[in-house]
N, CA, C and O atoms as a GROMACS GRO file, in nm:
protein
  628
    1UNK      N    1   5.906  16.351   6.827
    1UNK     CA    2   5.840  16.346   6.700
    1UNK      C    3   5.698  16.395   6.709
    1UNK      O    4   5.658  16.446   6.814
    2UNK      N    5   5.615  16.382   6.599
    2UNK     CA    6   5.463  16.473   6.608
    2UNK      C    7   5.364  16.367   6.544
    2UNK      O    8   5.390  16.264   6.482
    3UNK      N    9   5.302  16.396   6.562
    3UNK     CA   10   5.224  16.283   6.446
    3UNK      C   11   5.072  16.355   6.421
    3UNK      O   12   5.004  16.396   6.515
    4UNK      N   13   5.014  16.367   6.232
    4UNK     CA   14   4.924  16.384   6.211
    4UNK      C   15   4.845  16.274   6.202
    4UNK      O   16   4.880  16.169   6.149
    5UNK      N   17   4.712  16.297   6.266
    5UNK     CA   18   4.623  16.161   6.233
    5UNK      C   19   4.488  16.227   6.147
    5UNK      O   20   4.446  16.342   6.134
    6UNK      N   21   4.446  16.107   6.102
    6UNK     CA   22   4.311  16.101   6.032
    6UNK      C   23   4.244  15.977   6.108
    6UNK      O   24   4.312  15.877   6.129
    7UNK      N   25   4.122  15.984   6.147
    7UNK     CA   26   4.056  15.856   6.178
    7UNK      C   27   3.958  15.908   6.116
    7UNK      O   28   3.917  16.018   6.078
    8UNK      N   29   3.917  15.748   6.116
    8UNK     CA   30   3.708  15.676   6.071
    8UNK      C   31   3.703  15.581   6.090
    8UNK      O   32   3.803  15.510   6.096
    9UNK      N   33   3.582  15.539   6.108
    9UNK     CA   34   3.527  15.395   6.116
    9UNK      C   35   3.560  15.289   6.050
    9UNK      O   36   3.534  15.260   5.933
   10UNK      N   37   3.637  15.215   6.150
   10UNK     CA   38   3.701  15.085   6.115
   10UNK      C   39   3.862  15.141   5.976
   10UNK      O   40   3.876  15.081   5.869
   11UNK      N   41   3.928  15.224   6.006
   11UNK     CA   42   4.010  15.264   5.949
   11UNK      C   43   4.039  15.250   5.814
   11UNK      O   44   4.152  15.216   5.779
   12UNK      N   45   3.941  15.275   5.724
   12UNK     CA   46   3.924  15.258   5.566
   12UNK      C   47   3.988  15.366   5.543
   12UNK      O   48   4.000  15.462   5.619
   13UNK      N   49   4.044  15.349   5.409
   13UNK     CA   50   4.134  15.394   5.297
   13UNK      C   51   4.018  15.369   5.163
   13UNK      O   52   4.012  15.260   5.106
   14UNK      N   53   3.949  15.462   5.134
   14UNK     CA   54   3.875  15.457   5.042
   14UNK      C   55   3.899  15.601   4.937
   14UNK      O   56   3.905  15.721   4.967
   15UNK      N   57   3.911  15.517   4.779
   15UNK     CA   58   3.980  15.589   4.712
   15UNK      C   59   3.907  15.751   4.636
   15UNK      O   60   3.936  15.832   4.548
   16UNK      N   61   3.785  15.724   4.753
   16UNK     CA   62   3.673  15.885   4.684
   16UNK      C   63   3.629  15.938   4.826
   16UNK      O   64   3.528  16.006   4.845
   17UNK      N   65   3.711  15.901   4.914
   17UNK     CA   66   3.685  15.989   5.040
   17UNK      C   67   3.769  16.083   5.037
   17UNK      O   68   3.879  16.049   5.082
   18UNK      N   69   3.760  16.202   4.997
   18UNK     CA   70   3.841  16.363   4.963
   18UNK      C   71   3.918  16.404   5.092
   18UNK      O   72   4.022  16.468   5.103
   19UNK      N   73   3.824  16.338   5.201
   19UNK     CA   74   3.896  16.415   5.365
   19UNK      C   75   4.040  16.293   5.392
   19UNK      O   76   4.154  16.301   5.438
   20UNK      N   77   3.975  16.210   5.345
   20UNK     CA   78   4.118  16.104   5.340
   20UNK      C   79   4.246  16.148   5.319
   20UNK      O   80   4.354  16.170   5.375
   21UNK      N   81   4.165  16.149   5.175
   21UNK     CA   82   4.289  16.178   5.048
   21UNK      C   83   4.404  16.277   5.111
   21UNK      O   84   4.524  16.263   5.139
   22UNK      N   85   4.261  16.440   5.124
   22UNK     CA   86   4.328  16.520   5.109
   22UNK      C   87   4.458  16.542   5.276
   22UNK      O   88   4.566  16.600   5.263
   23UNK      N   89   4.419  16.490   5.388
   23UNK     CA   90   4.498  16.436   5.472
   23UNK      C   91   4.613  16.396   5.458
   23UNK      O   92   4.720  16.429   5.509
   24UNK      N   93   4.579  16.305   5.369
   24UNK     CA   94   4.714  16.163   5.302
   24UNK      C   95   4.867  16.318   5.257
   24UNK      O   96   4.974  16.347   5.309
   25UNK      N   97   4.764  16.385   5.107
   25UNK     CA   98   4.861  16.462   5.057
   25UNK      C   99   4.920  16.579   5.159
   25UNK      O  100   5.041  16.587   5.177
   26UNK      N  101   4.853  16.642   5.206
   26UNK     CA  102   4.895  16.698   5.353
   26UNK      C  103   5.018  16.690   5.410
   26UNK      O  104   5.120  16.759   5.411
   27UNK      N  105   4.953  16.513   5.494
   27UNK     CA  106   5.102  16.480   5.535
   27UNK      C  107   5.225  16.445   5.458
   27UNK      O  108   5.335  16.458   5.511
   28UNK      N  109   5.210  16.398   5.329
   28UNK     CA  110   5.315  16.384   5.241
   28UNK      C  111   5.375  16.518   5.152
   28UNK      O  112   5.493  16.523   5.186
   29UNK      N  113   5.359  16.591   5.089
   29UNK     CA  114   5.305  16.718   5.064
   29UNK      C  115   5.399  16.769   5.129
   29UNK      O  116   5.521  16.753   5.134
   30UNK      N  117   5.301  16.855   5.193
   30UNK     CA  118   5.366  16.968   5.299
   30UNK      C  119   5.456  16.931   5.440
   30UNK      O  120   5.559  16.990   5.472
   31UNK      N  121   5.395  16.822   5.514
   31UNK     CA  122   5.473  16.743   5.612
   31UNK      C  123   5.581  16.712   5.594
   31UNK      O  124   5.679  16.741   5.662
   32UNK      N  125   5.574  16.631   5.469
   32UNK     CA  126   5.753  16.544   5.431
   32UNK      C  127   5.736  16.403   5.543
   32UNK      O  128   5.831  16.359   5.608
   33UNK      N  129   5.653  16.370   5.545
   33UNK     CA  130   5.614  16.273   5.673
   33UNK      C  131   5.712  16.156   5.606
   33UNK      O  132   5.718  16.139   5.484
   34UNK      N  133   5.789  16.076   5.704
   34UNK     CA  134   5.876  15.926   5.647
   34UNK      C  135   5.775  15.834   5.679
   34UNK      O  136   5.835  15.728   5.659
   35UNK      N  137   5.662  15.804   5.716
   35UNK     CA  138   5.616  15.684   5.755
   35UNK      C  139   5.449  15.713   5.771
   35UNK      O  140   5.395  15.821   5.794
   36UNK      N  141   5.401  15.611   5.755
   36UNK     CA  142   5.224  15.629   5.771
   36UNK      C  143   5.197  15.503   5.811
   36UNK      O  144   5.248  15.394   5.788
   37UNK      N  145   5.096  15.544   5.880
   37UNK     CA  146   5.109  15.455   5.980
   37UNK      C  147   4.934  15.417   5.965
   37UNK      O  148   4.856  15.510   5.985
   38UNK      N  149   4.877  15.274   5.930
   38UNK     CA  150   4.739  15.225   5.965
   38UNK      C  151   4.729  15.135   6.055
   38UNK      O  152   4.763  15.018   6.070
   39UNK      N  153   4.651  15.248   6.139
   39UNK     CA  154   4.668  15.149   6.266
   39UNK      C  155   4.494  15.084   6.326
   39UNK      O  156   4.457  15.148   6.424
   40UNK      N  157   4.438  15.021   6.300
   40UNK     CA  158   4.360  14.903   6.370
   40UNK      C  159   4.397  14.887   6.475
   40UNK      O  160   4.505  14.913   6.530
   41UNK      N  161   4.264  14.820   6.524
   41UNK     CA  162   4.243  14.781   6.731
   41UNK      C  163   4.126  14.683   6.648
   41UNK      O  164   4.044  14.684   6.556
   42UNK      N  165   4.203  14.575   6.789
   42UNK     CA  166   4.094  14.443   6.767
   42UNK      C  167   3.966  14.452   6.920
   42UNK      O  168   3.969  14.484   7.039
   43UNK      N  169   3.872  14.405   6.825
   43UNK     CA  170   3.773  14.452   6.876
   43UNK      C  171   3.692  14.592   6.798
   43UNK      O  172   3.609  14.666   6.851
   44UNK      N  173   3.735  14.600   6.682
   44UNK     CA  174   3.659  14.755   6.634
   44UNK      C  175   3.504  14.722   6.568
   44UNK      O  176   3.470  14.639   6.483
   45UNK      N  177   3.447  14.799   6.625
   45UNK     CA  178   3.296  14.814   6.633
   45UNK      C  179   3.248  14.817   6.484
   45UNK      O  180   3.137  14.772   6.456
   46UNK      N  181   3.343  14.879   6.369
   46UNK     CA  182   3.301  14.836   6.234
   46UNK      C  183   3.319  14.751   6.162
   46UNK      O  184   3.268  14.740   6.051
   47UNK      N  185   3.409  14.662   6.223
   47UNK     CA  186   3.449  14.550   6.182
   47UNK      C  187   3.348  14.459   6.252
   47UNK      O  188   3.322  14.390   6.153
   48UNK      N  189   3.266  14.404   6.355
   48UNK     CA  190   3.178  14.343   6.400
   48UNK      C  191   3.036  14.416   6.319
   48UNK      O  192   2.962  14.337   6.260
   49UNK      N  193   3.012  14.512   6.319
   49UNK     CA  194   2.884  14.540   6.267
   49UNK      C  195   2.893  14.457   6.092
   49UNK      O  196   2.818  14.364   6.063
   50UNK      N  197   2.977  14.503   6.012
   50UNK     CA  198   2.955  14.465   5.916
   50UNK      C  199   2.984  14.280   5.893
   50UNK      O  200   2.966  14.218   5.787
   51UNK      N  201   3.017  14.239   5.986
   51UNK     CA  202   2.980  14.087   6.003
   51UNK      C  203   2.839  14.068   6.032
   51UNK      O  204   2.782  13.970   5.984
   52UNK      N  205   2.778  14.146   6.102
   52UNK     CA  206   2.639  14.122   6.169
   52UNK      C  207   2.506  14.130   6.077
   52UNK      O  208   2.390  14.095   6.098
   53UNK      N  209   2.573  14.194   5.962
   53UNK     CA  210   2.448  14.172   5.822
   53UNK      C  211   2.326  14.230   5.913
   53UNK      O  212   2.219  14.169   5.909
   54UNK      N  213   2.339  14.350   6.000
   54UNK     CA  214   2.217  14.419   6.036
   54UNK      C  215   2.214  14.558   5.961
   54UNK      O  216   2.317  14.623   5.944
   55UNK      N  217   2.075  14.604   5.912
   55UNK     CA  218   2.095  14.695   5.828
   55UNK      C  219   2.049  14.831   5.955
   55UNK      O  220   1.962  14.844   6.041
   56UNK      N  221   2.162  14.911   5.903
   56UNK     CA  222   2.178  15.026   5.988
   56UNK      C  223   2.154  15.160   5.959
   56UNK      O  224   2.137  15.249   6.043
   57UNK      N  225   2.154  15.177   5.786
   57UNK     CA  226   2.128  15.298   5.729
   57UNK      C  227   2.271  15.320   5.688
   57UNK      O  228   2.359  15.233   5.688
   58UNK      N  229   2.290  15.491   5.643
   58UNK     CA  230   2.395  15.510   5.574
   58UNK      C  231   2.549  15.432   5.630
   58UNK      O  232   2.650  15.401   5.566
   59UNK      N  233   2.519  15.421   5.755
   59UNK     CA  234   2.759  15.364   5.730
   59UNK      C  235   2.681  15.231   5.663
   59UNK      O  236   2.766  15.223   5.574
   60UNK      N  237   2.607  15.140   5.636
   60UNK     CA  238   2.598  15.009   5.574
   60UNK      C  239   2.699  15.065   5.450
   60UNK      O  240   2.817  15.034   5.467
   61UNK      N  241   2.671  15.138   5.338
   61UNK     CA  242   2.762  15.216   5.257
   61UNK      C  243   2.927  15.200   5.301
   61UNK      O  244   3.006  15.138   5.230
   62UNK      N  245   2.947  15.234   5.370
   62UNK     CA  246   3.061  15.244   5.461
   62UNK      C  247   3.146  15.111   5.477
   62UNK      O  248   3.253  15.086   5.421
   63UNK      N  249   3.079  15.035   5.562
   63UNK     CA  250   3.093  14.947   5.582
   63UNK      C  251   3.130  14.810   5.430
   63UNK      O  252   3.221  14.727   5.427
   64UNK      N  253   3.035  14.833   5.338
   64UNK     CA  254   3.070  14.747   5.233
   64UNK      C  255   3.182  14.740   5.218
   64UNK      O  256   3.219  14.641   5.154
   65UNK      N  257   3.299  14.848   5.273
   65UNK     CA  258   3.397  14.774   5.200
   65UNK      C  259   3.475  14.677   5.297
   65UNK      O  260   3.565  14.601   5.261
   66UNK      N  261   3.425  14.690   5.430
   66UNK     CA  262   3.467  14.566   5.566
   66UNK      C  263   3.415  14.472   5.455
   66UNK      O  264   3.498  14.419   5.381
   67UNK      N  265   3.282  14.447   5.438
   67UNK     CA  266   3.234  14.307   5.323
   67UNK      C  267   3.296  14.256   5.286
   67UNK      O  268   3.340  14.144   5.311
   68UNK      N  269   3.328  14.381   5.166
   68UNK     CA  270   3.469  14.296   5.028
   68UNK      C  271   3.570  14.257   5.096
   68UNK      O  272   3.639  14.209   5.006
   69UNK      N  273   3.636  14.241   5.205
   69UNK     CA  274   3.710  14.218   5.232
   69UNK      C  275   3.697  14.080   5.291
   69UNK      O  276   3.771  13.988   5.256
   70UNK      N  277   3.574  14.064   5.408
   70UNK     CA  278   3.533  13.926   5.418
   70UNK      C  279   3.504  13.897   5.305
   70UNK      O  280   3.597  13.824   5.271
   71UNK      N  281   3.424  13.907   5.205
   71UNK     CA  282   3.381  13.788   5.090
   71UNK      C  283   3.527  13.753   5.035
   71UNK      O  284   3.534  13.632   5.019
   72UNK      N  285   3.650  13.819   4.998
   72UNK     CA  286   3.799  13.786   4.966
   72UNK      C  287   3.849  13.673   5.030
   72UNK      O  288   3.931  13.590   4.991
   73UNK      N  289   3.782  13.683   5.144
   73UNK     CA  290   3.838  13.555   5.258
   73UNK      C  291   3.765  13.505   5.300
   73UNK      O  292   3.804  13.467   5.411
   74UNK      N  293   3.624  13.463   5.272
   74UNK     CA  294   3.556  13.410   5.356
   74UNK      C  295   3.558  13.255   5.411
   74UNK      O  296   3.510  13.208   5.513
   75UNK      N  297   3.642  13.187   5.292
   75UNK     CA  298   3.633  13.033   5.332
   75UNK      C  299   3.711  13.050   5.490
   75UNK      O  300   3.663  13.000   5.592
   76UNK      N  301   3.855  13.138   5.486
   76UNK     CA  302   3.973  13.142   5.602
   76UNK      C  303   3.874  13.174   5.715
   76UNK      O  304   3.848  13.095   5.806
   77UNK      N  305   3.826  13.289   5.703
   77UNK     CA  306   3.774  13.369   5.841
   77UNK      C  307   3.641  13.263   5.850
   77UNK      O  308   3.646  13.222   5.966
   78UNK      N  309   3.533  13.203   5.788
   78UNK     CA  310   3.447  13.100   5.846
   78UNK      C  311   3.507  12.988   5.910
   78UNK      O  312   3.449  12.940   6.008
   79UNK      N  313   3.634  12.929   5.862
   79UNK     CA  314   3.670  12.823   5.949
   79UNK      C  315   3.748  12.863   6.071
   79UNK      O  316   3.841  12.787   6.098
   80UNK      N  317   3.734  12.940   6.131
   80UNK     CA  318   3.785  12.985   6.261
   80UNK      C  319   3.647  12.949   6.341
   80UNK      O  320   3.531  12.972   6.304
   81UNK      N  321   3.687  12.890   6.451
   81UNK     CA  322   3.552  12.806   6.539
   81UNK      C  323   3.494  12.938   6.607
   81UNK      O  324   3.371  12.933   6.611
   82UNK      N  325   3.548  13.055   6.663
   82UNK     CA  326   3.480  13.118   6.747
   82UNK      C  327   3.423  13.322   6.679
   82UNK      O  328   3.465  13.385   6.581
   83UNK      N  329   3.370  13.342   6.733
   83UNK     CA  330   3.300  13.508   6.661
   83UNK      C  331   3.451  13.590   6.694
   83UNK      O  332   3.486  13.673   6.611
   84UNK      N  333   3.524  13.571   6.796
   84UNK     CA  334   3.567  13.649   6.806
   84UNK      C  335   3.724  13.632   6.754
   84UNK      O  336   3.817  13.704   6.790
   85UNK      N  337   3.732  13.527   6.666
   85UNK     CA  338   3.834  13.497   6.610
   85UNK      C  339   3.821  13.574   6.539
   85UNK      O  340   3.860  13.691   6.539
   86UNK      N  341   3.742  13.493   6.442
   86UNK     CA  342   3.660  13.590   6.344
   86UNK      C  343   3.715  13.727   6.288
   86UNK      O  344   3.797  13.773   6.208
   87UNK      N  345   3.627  13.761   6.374
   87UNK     CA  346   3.641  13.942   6.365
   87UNK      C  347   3.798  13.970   6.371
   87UNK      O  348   3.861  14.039   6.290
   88UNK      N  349   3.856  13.898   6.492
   88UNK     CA  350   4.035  13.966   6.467
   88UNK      C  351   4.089  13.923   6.350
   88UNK      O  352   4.181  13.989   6.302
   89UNK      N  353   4.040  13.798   6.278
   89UNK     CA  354   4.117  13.778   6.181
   89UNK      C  355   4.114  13.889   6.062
   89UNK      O  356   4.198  13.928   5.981
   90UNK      N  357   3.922  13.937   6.102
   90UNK     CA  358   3.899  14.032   5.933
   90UNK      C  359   3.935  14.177   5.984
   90UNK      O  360   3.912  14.269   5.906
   91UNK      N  361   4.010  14.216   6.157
   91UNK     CA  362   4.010  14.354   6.166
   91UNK      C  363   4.184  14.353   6.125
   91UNK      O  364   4.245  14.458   6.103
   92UNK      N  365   4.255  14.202   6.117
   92UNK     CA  366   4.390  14.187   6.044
   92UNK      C  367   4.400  14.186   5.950
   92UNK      O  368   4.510  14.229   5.918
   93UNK      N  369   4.324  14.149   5.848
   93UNK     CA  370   4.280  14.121   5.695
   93UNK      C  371   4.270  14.317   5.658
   93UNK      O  372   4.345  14.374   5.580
   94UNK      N  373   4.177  14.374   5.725
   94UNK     CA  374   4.119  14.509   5.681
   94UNK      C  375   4.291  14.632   5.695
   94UNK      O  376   4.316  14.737   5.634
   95UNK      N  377   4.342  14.585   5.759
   95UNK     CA  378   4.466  14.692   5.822
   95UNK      C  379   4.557  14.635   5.677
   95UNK      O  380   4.631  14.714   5.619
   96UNK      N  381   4.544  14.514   5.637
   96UNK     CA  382   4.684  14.477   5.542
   96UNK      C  383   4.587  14.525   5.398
   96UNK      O  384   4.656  14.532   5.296
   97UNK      N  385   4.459  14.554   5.383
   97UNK     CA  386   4.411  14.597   5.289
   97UNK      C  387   4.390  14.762   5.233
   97UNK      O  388   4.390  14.810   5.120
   98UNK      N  389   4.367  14.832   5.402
   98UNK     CA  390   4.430  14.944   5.400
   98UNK      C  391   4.553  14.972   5.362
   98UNK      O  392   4.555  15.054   5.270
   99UNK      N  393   4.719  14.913   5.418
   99UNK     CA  394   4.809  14.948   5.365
   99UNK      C  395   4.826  14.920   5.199
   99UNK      O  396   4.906  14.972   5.122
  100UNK      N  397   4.728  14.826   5.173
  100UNK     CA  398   4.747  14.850   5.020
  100UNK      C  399   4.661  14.977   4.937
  100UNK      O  400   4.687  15.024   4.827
  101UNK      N  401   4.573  15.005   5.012
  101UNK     CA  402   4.488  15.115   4.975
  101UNK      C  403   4.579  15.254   4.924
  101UNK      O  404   4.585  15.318   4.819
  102UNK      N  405   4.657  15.262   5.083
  102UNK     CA  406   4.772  15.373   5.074
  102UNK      C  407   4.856  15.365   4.968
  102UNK      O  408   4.865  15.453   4.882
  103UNK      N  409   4.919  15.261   4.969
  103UNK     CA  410   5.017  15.226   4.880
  103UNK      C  411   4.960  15.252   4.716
  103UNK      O  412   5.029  15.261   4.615
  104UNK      N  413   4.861  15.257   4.725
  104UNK     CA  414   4.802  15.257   4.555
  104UNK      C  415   4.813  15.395   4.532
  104UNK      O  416   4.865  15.425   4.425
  105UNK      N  417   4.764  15.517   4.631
  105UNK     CA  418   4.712  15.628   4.571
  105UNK      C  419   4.857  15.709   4.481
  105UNK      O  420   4.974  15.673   4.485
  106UNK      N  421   4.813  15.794   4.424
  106UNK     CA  422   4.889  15.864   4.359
  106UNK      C  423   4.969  15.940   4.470
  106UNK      O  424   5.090  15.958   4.487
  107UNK      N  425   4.911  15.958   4.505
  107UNK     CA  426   4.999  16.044   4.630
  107UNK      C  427   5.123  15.982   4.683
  107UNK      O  428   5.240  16.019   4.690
  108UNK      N  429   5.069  15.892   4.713
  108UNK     CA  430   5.208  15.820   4.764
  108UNK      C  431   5.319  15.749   4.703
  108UNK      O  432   5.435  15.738   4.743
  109UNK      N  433   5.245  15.686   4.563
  109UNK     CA  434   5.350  15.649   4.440
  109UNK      C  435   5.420  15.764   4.366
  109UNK      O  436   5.523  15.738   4.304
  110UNK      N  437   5.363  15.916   4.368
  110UNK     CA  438   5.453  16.003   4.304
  110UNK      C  439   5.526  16.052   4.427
  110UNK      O  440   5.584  16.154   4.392
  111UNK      N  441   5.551  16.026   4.563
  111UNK     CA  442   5.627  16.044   4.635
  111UNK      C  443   5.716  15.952   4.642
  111UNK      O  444   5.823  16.008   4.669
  112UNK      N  445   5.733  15.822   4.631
  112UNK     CA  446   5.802  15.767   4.562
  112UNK      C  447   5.880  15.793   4.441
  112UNK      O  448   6.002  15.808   4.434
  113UNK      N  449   5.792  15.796   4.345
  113UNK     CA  450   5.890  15.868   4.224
  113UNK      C  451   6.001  15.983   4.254
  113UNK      O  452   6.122  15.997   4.236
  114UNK      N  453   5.914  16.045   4.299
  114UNK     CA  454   6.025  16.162   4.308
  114UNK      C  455   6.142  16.101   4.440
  114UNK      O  456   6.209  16.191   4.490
  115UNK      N  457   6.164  15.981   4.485
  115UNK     CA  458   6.276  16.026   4.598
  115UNK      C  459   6.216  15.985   4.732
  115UNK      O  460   6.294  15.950   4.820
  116UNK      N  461   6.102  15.985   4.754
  116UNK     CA  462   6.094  16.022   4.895
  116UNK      C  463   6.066  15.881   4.956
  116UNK      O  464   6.002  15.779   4.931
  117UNK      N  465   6.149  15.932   5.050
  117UNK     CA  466   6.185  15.798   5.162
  117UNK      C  467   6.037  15.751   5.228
  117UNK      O  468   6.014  15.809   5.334
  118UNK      N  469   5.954  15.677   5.194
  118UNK     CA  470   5.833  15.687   5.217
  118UNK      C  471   5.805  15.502   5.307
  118UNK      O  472   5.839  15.403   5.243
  119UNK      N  473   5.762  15.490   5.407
  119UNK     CA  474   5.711  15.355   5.456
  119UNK      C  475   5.543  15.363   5.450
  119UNK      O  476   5.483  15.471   5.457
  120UNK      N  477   5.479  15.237   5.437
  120UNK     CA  478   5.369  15.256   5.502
  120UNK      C  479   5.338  15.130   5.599
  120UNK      O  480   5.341  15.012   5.563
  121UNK      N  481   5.317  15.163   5.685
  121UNK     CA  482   5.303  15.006   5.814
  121UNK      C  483   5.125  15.012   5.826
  121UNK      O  484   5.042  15.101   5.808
  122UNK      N  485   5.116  14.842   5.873
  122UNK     CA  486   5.022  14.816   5.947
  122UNK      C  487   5.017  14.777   6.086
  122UNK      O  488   5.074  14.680   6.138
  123UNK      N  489   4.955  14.849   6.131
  123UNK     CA  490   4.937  14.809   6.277
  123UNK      C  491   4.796  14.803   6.348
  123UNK      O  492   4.693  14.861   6.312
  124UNK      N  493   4.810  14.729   6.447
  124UNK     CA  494   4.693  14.648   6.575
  124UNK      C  495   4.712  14.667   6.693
  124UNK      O  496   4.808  14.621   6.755
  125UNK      N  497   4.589  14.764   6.761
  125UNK     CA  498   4.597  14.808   6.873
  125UNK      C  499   4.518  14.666   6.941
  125UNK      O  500   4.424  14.607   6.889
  126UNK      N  501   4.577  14.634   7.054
  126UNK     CA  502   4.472  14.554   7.110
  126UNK      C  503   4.433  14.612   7.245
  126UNK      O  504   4.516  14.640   7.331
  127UNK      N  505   4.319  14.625   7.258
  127UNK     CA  506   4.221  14.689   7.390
  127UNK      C  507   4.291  14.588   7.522
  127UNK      O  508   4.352  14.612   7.626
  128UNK      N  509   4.246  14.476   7.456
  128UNK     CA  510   4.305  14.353   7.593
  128UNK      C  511   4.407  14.372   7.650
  128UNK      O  512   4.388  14.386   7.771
  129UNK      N  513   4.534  14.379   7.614
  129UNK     CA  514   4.647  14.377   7.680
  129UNK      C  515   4.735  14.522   7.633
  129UNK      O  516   4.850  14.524   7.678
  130UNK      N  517   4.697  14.635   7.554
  130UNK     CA  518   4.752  14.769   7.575
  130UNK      C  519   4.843  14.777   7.424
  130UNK      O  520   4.865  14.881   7.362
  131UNK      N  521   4.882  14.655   7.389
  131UNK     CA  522   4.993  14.613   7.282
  131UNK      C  523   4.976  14.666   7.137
  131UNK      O  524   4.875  14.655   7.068
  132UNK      N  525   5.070  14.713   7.111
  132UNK     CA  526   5.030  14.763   6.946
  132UNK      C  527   5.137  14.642   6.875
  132UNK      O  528   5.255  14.624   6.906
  133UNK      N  529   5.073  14.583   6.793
  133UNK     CA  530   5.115  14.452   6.734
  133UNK      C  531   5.158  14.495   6.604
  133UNK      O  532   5.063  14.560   6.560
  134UNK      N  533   5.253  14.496   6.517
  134UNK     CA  534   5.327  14.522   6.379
  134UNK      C  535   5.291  14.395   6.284
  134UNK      O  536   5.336  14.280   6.290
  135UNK      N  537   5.182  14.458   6.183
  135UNK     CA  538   5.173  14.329   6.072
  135UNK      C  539   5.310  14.315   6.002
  135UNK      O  540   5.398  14.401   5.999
  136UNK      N  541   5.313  14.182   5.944
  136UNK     CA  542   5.409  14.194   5.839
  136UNK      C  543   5.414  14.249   5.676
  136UNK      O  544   5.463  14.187   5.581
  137UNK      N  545   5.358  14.365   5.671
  137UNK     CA  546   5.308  14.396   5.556
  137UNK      C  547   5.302  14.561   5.524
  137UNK      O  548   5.208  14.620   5.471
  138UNK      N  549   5.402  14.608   5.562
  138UNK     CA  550   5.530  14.738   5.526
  138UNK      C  551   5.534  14.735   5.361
  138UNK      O  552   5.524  14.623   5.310
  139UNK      N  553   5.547  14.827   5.290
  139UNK     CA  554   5.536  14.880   5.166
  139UNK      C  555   5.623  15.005   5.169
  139UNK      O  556   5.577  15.112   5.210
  140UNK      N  557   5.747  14.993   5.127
  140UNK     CA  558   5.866  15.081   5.105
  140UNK      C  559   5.853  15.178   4.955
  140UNK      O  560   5.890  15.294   4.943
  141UNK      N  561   5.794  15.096   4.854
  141UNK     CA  562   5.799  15.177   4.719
  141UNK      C  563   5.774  15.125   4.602
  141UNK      O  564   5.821  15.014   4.582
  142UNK      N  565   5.694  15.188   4.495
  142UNK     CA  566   5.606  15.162   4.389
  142UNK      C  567   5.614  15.012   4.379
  142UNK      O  568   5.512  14.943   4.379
  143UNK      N  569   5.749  14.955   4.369
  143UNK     CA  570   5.760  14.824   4.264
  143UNK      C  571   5.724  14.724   4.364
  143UNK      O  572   5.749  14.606   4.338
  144UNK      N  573   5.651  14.766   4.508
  144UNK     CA  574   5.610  14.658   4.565
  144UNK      C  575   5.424  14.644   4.555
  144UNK      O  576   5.343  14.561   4.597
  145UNK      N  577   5.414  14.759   4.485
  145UNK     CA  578   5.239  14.750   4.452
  145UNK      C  579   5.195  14.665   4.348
  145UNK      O  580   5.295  14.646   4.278
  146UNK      N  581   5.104  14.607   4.303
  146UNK     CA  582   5.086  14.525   4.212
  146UNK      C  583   5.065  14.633   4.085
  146UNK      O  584   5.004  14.739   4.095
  147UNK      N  585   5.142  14.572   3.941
  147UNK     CA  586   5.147  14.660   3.862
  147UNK      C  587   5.024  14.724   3.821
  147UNK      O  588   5.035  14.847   3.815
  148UNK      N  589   4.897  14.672   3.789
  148UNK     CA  590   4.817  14.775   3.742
  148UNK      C  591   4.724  14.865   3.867
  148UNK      O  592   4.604  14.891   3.874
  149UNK      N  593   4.835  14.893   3.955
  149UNK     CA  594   4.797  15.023   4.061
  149UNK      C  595   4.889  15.142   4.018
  149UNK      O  596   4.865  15.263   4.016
  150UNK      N  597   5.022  15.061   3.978
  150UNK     CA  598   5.098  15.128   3.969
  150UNK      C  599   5.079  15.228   3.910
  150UNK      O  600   5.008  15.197   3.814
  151UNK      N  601   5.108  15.378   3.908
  151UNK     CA  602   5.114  15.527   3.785
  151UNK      C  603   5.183  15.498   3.767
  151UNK      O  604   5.260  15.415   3.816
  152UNK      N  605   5.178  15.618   3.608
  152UNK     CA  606   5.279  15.640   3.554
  152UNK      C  607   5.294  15.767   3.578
  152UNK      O  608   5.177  15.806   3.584
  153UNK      N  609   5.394  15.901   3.604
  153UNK     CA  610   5.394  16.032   3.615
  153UNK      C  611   5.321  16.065   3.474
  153UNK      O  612   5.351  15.994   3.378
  154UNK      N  613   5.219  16.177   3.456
  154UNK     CA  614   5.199  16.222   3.305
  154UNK      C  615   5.305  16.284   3.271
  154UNK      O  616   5.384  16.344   3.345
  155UNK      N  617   5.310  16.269   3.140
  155UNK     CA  618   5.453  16.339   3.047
  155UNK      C  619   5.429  16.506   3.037
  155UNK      O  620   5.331  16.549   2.977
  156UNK      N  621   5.506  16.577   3.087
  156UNK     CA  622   5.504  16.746   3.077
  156UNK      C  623   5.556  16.765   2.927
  156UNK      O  624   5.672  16.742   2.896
  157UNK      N  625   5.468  16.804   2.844
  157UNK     CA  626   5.606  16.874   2.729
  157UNK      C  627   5.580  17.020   2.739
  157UNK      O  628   5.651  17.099   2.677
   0.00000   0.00000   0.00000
């Protein structure tokens, strides 16, 4: 098999990053790709910085959306006793927020529409022991997105 990748910092799915996007349609598009794959590693350096509330200059931008994701959870991920819980819990939190990211764009819901056998997985590299860990949180097709993500195709007349 082959595999196209896209990386960035701390593996965001952000819906006005064009190099993303235009990647995403790429591989769906022209590829015909069955599966997409977001894959996270615990221990990622953007996921600790944007816990660290140190201001860094432009990725702070970047980073806000690691934030929204802790402030979504913050009571869960503060009651974990140690930093480095922590962080794995919000670099697990960020990978199941990405696959919803994917799952929203047009791209991938009108590949759906039309037919196409489409997965999107989350996954966790861990540095420590070599292991790529499978979230439970796979997205097969439109009617598993929450409805107001959902498109509608526009009407051709």
């Amino acid at each position: 098999g082959e595999m196209f990748v896209h990386r960035n910092i701390a593996n965001l799915v952000v819906h006005t990053d064009f190099n993303c996007l235009s990647v995403l349609e790429y591989a769906v598009e022209i590829l015909h790709v069955k599966h997409i794959i977001v894959c996270g590693h615990y221990g990622c350096g953007g996921v600790h910085a944007a816990l660290e509330n140190t201001q860094r200059g432009l990725i702070d931008n970047w980073l806000r959306h690691i934030k929204d994701i802790y402030e979504q959870h913050r009571s869960t991920i503060d009651a974990l006793p140690s930093l480095v819980e922590r962080e794995n819990l919000l670099c697990e939190l960020n990978v199941v927020a990405q696959v919803k990211h994917v799952s929203q764009t047009t791209i991938v819901q009108n590949a759906w529409q039309r037919g196409h056998a489409l997965q999107v997985h989350g996954w966790l590299y861990s540095l420590r022991d070599g292991l790529v860990y499978e979230l439970d949180d796979d997205v097969e097709s439109d009617g598993e997105v929450d409805s107001k993500y959902r498109m509608k195709r526009p009407v051709v007349l």
